[in-house]
N, C-alpha and C positions, 0 to 999 in steps of 0.2 A: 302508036305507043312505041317505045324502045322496047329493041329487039332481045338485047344480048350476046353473047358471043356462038360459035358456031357451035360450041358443046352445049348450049344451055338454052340457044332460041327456040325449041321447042317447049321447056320448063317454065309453068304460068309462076310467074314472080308473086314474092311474099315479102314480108317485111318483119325483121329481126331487128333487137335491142341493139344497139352499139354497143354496148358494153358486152353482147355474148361473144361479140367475134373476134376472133385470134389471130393477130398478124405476128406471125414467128420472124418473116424476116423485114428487116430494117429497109425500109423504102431509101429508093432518092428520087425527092419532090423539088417540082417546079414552083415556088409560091405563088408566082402570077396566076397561074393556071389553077391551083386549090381555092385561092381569092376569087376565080371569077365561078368557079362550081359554087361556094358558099351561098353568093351573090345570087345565084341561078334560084339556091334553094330558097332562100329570101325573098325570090320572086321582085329582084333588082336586076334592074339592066347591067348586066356585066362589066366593069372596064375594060376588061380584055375578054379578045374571043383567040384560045388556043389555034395554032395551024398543025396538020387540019382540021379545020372546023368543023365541029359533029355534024351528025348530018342534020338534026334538028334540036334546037333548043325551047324545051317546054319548060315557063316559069316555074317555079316550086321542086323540081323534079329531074334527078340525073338518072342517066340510064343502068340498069341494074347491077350491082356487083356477084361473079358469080361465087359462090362461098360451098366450101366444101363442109357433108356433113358424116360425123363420125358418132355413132352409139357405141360405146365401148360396154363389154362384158357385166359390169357391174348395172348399166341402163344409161351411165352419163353421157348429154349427148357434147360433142365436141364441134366449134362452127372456125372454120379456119378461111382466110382470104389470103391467095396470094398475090393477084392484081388487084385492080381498083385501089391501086394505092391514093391517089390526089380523092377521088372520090372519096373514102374513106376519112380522109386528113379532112376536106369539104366538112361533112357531115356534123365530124368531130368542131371544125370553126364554127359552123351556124347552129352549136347547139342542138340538134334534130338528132335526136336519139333513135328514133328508125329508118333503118337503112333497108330500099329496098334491094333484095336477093333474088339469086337465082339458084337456089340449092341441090346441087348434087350431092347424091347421097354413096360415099365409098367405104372401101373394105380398110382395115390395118397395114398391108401388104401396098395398097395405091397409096396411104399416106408417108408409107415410107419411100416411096419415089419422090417427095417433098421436103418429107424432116430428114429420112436419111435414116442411122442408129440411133438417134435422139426421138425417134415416137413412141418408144415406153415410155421414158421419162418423164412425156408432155400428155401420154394419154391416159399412162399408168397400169394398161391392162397387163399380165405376163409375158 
């Protein structure tokens, strides 16, 4: 199975709506490379295989994106990704609305090592 990245390979993966997760900042995507994940998901032979090449390619299935998660004061929970961008952009082309995760769970204080001054505004707590 895909691992994960080195903050989250111990976090057994789950699987989130696409439409919960939050990507605040604007990627820059390779197309090739979002087209051959789609493909993957599709469980189609890829046209292209990015370099370098993952270390394994299971049909249906890219390795997990890790997604940070926030309950703010009121209960709301908040799911923010900052990589996994192609992945994500993938998921969103082949229509597959569950993306599998690897959710860490953080404070207000770590999300603002991310948003910055802008995570009131985006998470609304005080």
């Amino acid at each position: 199975m895909l691992g994960g990245s080195l903050q989250s390979r111990a976090i057994k993966s789950q699987t989130l709506p696409l439409s919960s997760i939050l990507r605040p900042i604007p990627p820059v995507l390779d197309v090739r490379k979002i087209d051959s994940m789609a493909q993957t998901l599709k469980n189609e032979t890829p046209d292209f295989i990015p370099s370098p090449a993952p270390e394994s390619i299971i049909p249906g299935q890219l390795p997990p994106v890790d997604v940070l998660h926030y309950r703010s004061s009121t209960g709301k929970d908040f799911y923010f990704a900052f990589g996994g961008c192609h992945r994500m952009q993938a998921y969103e082309k082949a229509q597959v609305e569950g993306v599998s995760c690897k959710v860490l769970r953080v404070t207000k204080p770590m999300l603002k090592v991310y948003l910055g001054g802008s995570v009131g505004a985006i998470v609304g707590d005080e």
